[in-house]
C-alpha positions in Angstrom: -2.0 -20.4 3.6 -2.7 -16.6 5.4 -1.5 -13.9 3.9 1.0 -11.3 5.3 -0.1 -10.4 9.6 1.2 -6.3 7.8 -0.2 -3.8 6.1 2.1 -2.4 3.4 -0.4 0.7 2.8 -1.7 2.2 5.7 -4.0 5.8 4.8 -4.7 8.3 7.5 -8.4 9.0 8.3 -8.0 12.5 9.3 -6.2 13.3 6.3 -7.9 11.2 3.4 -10.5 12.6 1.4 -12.4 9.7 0.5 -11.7 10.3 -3.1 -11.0 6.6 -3.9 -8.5 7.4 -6.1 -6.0 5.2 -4.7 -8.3 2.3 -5.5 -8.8 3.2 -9.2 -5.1 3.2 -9.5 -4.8 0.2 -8.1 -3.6 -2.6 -10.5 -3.9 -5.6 -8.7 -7.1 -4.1 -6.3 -5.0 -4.3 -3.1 -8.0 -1.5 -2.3 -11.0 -1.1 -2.4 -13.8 1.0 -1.4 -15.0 1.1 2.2 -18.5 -0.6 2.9 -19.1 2.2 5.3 -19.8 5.6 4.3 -17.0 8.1 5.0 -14.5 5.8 5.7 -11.5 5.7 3.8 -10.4 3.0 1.7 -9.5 -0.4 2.8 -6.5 -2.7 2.6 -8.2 -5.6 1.1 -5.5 -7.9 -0.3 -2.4 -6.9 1.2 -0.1 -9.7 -0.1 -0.5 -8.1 -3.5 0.7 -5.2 -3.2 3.9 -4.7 -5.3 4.7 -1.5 -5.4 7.9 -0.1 -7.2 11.2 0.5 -5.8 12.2 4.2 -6.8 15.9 5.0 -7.1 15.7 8.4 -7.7 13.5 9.1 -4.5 15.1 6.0 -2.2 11.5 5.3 -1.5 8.6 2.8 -2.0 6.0 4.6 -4.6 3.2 2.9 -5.9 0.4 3.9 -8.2 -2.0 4.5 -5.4 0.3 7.2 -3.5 1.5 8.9 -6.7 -2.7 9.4 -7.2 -3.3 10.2 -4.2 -4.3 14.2 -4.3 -3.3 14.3 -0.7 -0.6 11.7 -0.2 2.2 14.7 0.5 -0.2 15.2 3.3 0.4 12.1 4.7 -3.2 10.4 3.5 -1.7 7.2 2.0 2.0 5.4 2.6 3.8 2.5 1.9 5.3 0.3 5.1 7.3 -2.1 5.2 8.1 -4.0 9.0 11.6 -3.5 9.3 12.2 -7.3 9.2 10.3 -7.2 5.7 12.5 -4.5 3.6 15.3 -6.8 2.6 12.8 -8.9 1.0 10.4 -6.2 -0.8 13.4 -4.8 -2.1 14.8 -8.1 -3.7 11.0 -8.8 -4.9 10.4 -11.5 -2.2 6.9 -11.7 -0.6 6.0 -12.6 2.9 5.0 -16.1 1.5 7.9 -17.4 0.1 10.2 -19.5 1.4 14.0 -17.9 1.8 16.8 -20.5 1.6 
């Protein structure tokens, strides 16, 4: 079975830092390290990404933005296709089947 055809962290080249903190505070490696030097991190297994739902903030935070140093910046973010975010917010992946 293939995973999810999205992305549900996308980082910004001109804005990340390279830091690879994002992938040390990843707890299921959904990054890692780029191959290539001075590239930013790279979404390696997107289907397991789970990040948290955050009712005080309305938005999707996950360890890897809240480490970020530059994520206010814009240098890492959570998406969700619009057809998705009923089913990230119930805790539904992309590879489950809905009845």
């Amino acid at each position: 079975m293939e995973g999810p055809t999205w992305q549900p962290i996308r980082i910004d080249p001109a804005v990340c830092t390279r830091c690879n903190a994002c992938v040390e505070a990843c707890p299921n490696d959904v990054l890692a390290p780029n191959p290539v030097d001075g590239e930013p991190p790279v979404v390696l297994h997107p289907g397991e990404c789970d990040c948290s739902y955050s009712t005080m903030s309305q938005t999707w935070l996950g360890l890897c933005i809240i480490d970020c140093p530059r994520w206010a910046e814009g240098a890492i973010s959570r998406y969700d296709p619009w057809y998705m975010r009923p089913r990230v917010k119930r805790g539904i992946s992309g590879e489950e089947k809905v009845d």
